[in-house]
Backbone as JSON, one array per atom type, in Angstrom:
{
  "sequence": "XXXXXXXXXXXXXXXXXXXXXXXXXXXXXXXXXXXXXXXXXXXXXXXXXXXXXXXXXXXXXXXXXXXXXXXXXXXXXXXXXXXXXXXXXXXXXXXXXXXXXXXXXXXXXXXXXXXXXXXXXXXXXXXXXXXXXXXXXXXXXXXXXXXXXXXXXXXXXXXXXXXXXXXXXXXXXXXXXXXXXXXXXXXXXXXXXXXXXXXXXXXXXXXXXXXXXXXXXXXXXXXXXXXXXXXXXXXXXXXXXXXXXXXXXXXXXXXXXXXXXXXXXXXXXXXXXXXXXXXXX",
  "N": [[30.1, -72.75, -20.11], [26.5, -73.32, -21.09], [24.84, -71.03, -22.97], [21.47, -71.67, -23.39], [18.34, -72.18, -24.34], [16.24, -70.63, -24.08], [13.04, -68.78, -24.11], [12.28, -65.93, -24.17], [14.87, -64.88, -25.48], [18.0, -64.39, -27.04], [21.21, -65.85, -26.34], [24.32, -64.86, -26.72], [27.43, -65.65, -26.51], [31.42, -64.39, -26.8], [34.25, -64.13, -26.11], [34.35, -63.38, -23.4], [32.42, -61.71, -23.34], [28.8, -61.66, -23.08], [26.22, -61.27, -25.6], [22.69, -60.56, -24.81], [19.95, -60.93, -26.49], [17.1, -59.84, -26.8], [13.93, -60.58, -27.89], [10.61, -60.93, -27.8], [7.65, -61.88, -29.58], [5.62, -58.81, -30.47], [6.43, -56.78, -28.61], [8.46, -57.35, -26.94], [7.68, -57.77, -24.15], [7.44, -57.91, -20.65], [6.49, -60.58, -18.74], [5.94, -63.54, -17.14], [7.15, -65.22, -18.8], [9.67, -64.27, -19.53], [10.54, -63.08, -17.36], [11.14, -65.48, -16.02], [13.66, -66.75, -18.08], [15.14, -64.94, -17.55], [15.94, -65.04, -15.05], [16.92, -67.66, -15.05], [19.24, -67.39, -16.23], [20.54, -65.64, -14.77], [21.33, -66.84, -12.69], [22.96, -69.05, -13.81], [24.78, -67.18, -14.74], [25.99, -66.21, -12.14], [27.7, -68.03, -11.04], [29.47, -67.81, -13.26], [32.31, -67.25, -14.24], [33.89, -66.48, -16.25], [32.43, -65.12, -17.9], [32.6, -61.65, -18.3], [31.38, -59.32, -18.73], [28.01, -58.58, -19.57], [25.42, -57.89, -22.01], [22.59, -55.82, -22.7], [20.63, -56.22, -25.18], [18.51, -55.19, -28.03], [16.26, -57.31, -30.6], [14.31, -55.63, -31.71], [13.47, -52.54, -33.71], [11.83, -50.92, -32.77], [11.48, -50.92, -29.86], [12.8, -51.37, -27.22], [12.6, -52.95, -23.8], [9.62, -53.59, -22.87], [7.14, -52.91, -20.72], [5.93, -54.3, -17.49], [3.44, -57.26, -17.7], [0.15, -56.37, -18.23], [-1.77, -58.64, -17.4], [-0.45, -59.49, -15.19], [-0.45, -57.83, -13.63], [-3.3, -56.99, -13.37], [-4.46, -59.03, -11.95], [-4.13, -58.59, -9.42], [-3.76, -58.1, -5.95], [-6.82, -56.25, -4.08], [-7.01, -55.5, -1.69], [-5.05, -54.0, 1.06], [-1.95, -54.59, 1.89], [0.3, -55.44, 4.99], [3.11, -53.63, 6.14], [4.54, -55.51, 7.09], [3.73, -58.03, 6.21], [4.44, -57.79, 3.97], [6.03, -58.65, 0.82], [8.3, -58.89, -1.61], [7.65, -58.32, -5.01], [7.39, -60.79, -8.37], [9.3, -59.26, -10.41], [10.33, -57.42, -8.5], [12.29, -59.24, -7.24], [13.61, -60.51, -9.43], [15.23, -58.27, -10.84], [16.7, -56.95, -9.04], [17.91, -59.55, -8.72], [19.93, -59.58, -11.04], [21.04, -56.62, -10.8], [23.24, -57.5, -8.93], [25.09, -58.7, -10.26], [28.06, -60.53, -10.95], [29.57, -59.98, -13.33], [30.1, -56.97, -15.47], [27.17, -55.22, -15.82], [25.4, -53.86, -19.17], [22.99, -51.79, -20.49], [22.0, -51.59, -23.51], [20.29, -49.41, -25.06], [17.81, -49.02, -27.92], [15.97, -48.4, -28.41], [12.02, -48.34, -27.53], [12.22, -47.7, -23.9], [10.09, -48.17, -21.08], [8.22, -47.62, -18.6], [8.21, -51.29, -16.81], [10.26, -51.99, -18.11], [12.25, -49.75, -18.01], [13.28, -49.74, -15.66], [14.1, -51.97, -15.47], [16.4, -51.28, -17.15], [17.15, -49.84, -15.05], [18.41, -51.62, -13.55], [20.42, -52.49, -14.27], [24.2, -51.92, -14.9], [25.22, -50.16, -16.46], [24.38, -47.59, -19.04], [23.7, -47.04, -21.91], [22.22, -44.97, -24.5], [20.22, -44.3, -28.3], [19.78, -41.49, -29.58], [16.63, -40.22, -30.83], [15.61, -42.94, -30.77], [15.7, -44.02, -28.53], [13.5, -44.05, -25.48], [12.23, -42.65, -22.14], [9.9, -43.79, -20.26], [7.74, -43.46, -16.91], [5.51, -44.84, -16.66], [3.09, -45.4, -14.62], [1.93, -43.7, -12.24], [-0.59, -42.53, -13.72], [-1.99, -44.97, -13.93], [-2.72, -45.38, -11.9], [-0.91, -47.14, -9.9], [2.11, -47.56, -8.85], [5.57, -47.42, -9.94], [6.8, -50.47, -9.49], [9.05, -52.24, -10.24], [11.73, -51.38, -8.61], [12.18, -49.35, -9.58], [11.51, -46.27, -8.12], [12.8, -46.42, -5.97], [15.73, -47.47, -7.54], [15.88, -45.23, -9.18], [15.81, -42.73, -7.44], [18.21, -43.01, -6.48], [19.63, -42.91, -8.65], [19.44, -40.5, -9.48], [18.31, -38.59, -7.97], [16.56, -36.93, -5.64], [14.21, -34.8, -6.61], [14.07, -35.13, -9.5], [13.58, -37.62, -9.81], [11.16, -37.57, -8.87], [10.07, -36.06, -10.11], [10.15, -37.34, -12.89], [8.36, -39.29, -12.08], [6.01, -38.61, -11.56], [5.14, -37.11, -13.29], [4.81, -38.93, -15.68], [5.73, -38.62, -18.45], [7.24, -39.18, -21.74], [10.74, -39.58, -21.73], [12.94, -38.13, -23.73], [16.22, -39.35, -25.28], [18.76, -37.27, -24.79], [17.66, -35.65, -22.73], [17.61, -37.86, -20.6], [20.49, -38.38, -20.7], [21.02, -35.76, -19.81], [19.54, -35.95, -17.3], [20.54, -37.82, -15.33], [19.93, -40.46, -15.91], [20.85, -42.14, -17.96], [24.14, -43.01, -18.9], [24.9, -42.09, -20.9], [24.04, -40.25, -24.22], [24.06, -41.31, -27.75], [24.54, -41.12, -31.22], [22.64, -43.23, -33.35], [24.28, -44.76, -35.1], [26.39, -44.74, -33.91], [26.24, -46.21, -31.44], [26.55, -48.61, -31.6], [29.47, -49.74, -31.76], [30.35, -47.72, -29.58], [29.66, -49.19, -27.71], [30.34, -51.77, -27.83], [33.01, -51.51, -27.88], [33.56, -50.51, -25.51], [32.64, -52.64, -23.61], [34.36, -54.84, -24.69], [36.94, -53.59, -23.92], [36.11, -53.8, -21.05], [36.26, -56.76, -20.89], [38.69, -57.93, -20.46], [39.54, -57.03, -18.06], [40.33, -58.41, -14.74], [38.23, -60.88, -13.56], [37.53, -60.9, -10.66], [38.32, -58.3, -9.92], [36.39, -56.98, -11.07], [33.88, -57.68, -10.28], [34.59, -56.94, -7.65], [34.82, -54.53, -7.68], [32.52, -53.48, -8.27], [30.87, -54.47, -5.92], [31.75, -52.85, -4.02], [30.98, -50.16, -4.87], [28.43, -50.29, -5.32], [27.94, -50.79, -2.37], [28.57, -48.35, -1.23], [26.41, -46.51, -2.01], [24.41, -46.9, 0.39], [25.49, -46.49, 3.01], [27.1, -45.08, 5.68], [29.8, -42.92, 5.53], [32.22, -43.63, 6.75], [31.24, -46.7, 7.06], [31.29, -47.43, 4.2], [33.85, -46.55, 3.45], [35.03, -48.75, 4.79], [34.4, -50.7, 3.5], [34.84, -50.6, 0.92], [38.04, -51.82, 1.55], [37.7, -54.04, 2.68], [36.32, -55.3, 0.42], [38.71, -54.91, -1.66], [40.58, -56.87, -0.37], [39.67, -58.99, -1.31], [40.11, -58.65, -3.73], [42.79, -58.61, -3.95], [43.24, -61.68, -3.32], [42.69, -63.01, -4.94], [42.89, -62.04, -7.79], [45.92, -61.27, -10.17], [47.04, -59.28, -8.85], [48.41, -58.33, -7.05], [51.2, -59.5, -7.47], [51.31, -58.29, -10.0], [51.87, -55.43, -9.05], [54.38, -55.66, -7.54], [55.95, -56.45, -9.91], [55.97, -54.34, -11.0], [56.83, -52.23, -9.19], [59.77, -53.45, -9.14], [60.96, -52.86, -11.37], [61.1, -50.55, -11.8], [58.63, -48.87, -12.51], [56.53, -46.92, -11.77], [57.89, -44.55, -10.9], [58.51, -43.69, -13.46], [58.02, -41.03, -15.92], [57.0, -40.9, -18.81], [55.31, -43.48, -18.48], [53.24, -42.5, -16.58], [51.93, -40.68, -18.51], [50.95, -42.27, -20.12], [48.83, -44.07, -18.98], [46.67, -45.0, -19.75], [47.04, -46.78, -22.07], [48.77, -48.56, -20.74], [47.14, -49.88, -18.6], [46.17, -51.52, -19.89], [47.89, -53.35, -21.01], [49.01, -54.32, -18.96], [47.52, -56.85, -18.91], [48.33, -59.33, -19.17], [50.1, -59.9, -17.62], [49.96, -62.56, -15.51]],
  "CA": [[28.72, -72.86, -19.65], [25.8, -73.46, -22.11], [23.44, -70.11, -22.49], [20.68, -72.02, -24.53], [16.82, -72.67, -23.82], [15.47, -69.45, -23.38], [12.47, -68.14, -25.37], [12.41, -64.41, -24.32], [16.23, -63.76, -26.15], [18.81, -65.32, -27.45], [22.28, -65.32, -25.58], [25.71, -65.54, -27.54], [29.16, -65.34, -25.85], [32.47, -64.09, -27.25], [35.45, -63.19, -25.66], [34.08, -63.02, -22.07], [31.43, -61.0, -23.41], [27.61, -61.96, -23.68], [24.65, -60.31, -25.73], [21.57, -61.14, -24.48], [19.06, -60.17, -27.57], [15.64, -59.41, -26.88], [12.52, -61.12, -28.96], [9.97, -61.76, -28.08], [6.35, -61.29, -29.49], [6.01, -57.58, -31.11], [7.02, -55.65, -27.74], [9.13, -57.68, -25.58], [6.68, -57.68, -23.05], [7.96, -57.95, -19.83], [6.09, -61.39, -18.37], [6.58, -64.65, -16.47], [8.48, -66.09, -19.71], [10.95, -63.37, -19.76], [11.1, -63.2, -15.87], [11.68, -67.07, -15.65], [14.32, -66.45, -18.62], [16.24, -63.74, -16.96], [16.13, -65.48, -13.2], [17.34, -68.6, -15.38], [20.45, -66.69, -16.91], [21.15, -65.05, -13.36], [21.44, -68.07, -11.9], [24.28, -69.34, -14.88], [25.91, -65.92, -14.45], [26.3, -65.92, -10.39], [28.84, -69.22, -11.38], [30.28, -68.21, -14.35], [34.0, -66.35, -13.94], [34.92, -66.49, -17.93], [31.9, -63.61, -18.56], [33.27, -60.68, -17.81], [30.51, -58.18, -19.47], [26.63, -58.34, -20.16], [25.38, -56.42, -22.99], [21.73, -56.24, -23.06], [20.28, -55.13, -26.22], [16.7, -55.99, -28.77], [15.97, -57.26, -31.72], [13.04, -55.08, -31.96], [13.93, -51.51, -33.83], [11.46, -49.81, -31.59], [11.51, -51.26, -28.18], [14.13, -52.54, -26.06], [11.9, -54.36, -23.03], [8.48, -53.27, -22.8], [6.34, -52.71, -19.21], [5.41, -55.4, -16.81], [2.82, -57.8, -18.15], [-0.72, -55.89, -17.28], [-2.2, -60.05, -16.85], [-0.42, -60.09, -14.13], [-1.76, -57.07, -12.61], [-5.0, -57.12, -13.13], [-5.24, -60.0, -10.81], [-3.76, -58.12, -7.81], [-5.31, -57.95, -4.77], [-7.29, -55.05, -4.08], [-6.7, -54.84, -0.53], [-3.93, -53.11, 1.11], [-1.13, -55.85, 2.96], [0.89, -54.52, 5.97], [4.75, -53.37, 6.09], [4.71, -57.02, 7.93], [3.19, -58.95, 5.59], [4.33, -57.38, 2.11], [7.14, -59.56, -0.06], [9.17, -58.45, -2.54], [7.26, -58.95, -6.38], [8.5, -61.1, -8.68], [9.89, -58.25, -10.94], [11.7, -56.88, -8.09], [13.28, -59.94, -7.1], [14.27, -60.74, -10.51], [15.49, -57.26, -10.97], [17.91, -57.2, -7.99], [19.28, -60.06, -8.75], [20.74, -58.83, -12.35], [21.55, -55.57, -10.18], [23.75, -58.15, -8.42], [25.4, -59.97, -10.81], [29.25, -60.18, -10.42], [29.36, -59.37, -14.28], [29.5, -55.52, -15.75], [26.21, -55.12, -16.82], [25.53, -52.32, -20.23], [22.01, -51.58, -21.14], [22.24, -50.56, -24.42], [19.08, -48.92, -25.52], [18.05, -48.64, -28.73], [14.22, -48.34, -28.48], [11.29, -47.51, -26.17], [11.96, -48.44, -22.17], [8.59, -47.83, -20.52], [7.69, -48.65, -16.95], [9.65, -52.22, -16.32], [11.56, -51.99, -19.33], [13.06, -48.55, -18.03], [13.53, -50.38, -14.19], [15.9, -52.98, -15.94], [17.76, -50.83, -17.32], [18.02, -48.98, -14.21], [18.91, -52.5, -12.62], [22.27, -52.42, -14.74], [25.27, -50.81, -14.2], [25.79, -48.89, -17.31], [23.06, -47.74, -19.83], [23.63, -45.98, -23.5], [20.94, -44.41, -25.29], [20.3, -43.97, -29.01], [19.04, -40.68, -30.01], [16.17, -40.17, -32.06], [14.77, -44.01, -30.92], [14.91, -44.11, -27.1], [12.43, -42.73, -24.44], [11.87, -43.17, -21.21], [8.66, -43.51, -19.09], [7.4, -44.25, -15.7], [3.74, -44.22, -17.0], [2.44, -46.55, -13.53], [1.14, -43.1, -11.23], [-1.51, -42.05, -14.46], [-3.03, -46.08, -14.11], [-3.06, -45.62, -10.4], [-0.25, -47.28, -8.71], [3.33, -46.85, -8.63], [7.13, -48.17, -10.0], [7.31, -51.66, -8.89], [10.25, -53.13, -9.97], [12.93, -50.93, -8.42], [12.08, -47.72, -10.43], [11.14, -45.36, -7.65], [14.5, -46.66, -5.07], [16.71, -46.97, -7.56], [16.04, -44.06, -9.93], [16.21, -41.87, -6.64], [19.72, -43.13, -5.69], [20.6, -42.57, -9.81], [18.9, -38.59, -10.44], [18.19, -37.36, -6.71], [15.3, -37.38, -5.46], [13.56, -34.23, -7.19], [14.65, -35.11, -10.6], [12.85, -38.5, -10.28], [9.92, -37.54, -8.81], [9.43, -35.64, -11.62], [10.06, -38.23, -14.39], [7.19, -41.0, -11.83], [5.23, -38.18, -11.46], [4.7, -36.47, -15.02], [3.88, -39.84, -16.65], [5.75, -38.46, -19.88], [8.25, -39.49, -22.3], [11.92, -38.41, -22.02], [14.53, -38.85, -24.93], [18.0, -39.84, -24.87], [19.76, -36.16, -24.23], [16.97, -35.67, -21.67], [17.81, -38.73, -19.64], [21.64, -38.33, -20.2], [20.59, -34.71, -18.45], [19.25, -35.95, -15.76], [21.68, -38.82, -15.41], [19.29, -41.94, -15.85], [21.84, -43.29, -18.57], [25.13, -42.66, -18.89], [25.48, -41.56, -22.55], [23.09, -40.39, -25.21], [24.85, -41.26, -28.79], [23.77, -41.09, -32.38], [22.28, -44.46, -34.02], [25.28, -44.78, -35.89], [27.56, -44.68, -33.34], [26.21, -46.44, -30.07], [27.23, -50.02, -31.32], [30.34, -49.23, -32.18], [30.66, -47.1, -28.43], [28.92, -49.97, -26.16], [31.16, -52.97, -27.93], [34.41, -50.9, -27.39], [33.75, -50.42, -24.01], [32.57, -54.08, -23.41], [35.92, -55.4, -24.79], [38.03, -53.24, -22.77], [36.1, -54.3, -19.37], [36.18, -58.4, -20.39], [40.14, -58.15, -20.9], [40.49, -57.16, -16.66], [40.21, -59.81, -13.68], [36.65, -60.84, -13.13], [37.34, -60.59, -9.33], [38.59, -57.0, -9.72], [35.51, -56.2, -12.03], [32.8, -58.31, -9.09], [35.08, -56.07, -6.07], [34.74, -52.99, -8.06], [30.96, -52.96, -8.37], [30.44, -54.34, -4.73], [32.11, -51.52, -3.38], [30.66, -49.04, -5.09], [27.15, -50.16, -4.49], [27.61, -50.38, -0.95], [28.92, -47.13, -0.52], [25.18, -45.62, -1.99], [23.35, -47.17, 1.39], [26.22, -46.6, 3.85], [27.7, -43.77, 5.8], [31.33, -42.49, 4.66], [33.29, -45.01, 7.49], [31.3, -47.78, 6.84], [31.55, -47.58, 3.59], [35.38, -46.72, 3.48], [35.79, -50.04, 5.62], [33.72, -51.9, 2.86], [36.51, -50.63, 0.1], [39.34, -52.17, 2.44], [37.4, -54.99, 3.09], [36.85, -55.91, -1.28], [40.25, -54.99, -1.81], [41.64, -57.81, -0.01], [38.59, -60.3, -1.95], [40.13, -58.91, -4.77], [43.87, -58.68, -4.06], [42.9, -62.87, -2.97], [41.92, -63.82, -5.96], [43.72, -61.96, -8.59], [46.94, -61.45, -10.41], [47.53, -57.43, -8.74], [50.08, -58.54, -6.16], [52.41, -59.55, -8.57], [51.96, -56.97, -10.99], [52.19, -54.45, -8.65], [55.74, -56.15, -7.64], [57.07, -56.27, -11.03], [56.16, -52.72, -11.32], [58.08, -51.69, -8.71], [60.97, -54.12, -9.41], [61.23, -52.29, -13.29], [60.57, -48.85, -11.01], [57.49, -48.11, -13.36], [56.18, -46.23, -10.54], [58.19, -43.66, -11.35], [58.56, -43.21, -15.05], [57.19, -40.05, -16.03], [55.96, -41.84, -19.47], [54.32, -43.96, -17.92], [52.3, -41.26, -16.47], [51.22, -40.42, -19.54], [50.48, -43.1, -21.01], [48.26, -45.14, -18.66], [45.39, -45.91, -20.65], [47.58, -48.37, -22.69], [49.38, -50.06, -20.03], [46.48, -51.01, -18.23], [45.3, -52.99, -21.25], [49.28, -54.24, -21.29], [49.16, -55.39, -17.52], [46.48, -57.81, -18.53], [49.05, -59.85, -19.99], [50.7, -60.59, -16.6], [49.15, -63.64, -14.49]],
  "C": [[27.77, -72.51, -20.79], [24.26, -72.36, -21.92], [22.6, -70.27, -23.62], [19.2, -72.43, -24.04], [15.83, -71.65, -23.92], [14.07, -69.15, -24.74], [11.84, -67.05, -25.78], [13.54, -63.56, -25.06], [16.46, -64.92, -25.79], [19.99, -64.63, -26.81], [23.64, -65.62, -26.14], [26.65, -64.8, -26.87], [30.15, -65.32, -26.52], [33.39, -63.45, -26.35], [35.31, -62.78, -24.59], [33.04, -61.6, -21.92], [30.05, -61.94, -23.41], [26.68, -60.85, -23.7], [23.27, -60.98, -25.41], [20.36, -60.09, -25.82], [17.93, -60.38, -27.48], [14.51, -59.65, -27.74], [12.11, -62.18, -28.8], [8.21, -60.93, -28.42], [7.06, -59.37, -30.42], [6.69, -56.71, -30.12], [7.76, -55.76, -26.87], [8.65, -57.52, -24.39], [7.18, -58.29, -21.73], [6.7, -59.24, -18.39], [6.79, -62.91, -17.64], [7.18, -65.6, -17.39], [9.41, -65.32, -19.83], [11.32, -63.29, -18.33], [11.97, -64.48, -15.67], [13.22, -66.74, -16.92], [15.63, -66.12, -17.77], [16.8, -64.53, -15.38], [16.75, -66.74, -13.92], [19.12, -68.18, -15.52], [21.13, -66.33, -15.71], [21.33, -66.11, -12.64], [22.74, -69.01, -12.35], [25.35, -68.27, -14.35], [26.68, -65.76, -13.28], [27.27, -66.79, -10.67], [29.25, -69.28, -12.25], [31.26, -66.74, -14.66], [34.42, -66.29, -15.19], [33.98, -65.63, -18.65], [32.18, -63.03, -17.64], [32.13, -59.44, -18.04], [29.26, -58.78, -20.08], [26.18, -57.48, -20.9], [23.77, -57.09, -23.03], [20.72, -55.57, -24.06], [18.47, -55.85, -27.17], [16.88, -55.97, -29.9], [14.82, -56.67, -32.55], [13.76, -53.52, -32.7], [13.67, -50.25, -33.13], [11.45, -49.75, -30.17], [12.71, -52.01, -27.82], [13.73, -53.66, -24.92], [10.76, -53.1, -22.65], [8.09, -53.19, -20.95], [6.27, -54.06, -18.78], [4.27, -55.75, -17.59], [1.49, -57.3, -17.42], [-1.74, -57.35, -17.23], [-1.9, -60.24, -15.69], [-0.88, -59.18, -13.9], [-2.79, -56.8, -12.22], [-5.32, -57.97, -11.73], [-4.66, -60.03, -9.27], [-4.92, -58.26, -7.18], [-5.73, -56.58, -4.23], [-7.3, -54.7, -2.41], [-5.27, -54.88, 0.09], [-3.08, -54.54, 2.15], [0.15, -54.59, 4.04], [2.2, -54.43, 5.5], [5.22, -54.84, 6.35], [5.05, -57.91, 7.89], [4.18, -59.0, 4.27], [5.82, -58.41, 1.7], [7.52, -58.97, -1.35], [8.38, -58.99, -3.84], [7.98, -59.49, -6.79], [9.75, -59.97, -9.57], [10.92, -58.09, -10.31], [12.67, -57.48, -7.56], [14.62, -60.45, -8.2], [15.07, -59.67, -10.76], [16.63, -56.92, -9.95], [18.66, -58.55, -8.25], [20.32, -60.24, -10.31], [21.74, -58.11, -11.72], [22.94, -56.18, -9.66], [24.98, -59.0, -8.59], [26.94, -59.48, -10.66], [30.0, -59.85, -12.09], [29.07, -57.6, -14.19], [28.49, -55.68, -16.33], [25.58, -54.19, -17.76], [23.87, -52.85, -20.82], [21.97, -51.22, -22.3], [20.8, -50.42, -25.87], [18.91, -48.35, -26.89], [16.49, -47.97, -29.26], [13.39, -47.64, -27.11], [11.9, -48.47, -25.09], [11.09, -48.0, -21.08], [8.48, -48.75, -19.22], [8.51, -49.99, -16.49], [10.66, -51.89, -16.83], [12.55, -51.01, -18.62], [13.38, -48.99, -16.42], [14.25, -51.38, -14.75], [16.42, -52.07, -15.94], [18.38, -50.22, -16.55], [19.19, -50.27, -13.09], [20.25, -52.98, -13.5], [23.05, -51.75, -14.8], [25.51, -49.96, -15.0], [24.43, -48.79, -18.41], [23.59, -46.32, -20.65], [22.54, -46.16, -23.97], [21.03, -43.94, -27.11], [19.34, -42.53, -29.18], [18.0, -40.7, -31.13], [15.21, -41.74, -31.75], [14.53, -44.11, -29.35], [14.26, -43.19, -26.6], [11.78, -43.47, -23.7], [10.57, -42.92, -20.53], [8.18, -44.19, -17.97], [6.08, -43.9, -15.7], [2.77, -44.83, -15.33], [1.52, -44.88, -12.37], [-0.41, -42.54, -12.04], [-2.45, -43.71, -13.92], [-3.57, -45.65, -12.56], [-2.27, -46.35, -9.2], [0.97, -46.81, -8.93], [5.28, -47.56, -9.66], [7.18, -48.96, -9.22], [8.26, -52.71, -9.18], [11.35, -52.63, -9.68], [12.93, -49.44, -8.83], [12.06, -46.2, -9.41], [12.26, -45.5, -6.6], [15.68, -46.45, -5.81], [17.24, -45.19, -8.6], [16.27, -42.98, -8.62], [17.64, -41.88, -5.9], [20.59, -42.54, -7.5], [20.41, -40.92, -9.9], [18.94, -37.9, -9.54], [16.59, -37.22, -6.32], [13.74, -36.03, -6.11], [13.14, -34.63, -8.37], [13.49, -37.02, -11.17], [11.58, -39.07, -9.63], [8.79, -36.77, -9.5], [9.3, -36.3, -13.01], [8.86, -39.32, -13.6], [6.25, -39.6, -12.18], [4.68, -37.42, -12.62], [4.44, -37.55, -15.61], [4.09, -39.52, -18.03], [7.12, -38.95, -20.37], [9.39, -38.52, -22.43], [13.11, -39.13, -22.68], [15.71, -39.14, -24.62], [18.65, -38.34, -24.17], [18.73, -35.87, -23.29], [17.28, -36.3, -20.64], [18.95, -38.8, -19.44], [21.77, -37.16, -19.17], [20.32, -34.55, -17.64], [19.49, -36.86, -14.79], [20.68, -40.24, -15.42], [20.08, -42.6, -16.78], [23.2, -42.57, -18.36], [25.71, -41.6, -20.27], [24.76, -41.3, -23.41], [24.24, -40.36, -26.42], [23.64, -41.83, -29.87], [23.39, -43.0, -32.74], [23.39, -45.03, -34.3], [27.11, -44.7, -35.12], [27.47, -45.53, -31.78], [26.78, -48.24, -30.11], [28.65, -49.94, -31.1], [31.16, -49.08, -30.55], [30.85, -48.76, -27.21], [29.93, -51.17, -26.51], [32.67, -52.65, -27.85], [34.71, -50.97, -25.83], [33.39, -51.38, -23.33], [34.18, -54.86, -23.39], [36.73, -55.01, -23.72], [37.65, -53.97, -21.77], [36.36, -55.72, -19.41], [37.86, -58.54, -20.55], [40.8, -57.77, -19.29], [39.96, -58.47, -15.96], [38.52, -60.22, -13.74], [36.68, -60.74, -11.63], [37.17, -59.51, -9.42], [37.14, -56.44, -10.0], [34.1, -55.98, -10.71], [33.42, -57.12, -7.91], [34.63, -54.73, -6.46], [33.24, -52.28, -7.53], [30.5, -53.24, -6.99], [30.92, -52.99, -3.84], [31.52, -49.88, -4.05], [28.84, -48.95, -4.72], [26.57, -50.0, -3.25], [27.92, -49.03, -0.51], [27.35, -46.34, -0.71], [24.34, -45.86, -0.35], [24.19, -47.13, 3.15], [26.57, -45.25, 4.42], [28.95, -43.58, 5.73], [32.21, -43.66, 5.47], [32.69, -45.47, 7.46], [31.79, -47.89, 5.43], [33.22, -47.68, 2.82], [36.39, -48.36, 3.85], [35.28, -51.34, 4.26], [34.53, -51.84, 1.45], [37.14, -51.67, 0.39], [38.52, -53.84, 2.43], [37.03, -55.9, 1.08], [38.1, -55.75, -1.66], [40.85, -55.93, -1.7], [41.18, -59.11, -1.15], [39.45, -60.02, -3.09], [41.44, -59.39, -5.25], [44.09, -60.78, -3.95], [43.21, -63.67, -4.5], [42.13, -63.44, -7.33], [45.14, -61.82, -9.04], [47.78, -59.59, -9.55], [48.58, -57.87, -7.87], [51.41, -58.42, -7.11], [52.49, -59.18, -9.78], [52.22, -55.62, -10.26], [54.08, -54.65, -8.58], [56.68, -56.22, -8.84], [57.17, -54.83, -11.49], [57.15, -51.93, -10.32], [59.82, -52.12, -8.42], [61.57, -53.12, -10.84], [61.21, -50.91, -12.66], [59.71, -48.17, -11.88], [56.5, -46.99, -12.59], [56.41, -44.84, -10.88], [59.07, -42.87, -12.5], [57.46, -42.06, -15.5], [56.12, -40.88, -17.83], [55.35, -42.82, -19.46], [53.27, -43.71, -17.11], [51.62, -40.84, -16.92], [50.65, -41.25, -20.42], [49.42, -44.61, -20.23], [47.43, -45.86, -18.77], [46.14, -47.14, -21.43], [48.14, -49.09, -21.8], [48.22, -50.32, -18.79], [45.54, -51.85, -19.36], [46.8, -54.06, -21.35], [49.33, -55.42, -20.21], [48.49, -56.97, -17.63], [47.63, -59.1, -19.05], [49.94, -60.83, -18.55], [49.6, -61.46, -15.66], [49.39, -64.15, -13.88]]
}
């Protein structure tokens, strides 16, 4: 599948990986050519089983994806619409459906992520930080309104709900070991070490099933909005999508044909043989 047209970032695939690279303009400005972009790409991605891993990174040294476009806001409407009425922005449609994608998706921050910018990255599944260049802000309660693309739902399902009503509500910048502290990324690492980290751990994930990878992440998202037995049933219930549709049956079977089961070095050693398994199909 051909990821070419775009003129918010450029998209190159390897190995059931793709980087999506960031430039446009001086700040990556977060507008209806980077929206249309991104909702273009998500739309490729939802039908394409041979990427395994999204890496989304900038060609900018200081920014990664800038705020929502304040053009469009300006020309809100100044009166209030009901619970009734109201519709999802585009932001946050676009923004859920990344969240969505049956792809791992890795933020990997190397710059500022301010107001949208820092609502992507919360709308992907994994997010490294460089020290020393990132910093996060949810500047939107100083203008006067609020986190509208996801920022204020899902940062309270990622930090807790104190933790990130103190990063909308302070309106200040917080660095990489700050935000690994208060879990908004996963990892703060040096300059010098986060490519290095984020393309290691890319590889590994595009080398399992892409079902397994799509079952993994549905089940774990549903368990945040569920109570313990539904969510248990919604395990049981990807499991089978995944057992369907990949090769685990019949590696489980040859494992217990070889009785690997119960090999004590193989106990110890299971970080390499699930990179070995991949081998069986």
């Amino acid at each position: 599948m051909a990821y070419e047209g775009y003129t918010t970032f450029t998209a190159v695939v390897e190995d059931g990986i793709l980087t999506v690279t960031f430039d446009f303009g001086p700040v990556n400005v977060q507008g209806q050519e980077m929206l249309a972009d991104l909702n273009g790409l998500a739309l490729r991605l939802e039908r394409d089983r041979d990427i395994k891993v999204v890496v989304f990174q900038s060609a900018n040294p200081e920014i990664w994806v800038c705020h929502y476009d304040t053009n469009l806001l300006k020309d809100m409407s100044c009166e209030a619409v009901s619970r009734e009425e109201v519709q999802l922005l585009d932001l946050q449609s676009v923004l859920e459906r990344i969240s969505k994608l049956p792809q791992a998706t890795i933020a990997k921050l190397e710059g500022f992520a301010r107001g949208g910018g820092h609502e992507f990255a919360l709308a992907c599944d994994m997010r490294f930080a460089a020290r020393g260049k990132y910093k996060l802000m949810q500047m939107e309660v100083a203008m006067g309104i609020l986190p509208c693309g996801g920022g204020a739902s899902r940062m309270a399902r990622q930090v807790g709900l104190g933790r990130a009503l103190e990063i909308i509500l302070s309106a200040r910048d917080f660095d990489a070991d700050e935000a690994e502290a208060y879990g908004t990324i996963n990892k703060a690492l040096e300059p010098d070490e986060i490519g290095e980290y984020v393309d290691t751990l890319a590889k590994r994930i595009a080398k399992f099933p892409a079902e397994s990878i799509n079952a993994c992440k549905k089940a774990v998202y549903e368990s945040i909005d569920k109570p313990i037995d539904e969510a248990l049933k919604a395990e049981a219930y990807w499991l089978y999508q995944a057992t369907s549709k990949t090769p685990a049956v019949k590696r489980f079977g040859i494992a217990d044909e070889q009785g690997l089961e119960h090999s004590l070095d193989n106990q110890r050693n299971w970080e390499k043989l699930v990179m070995d398994v991949q081998d069986i199909t």
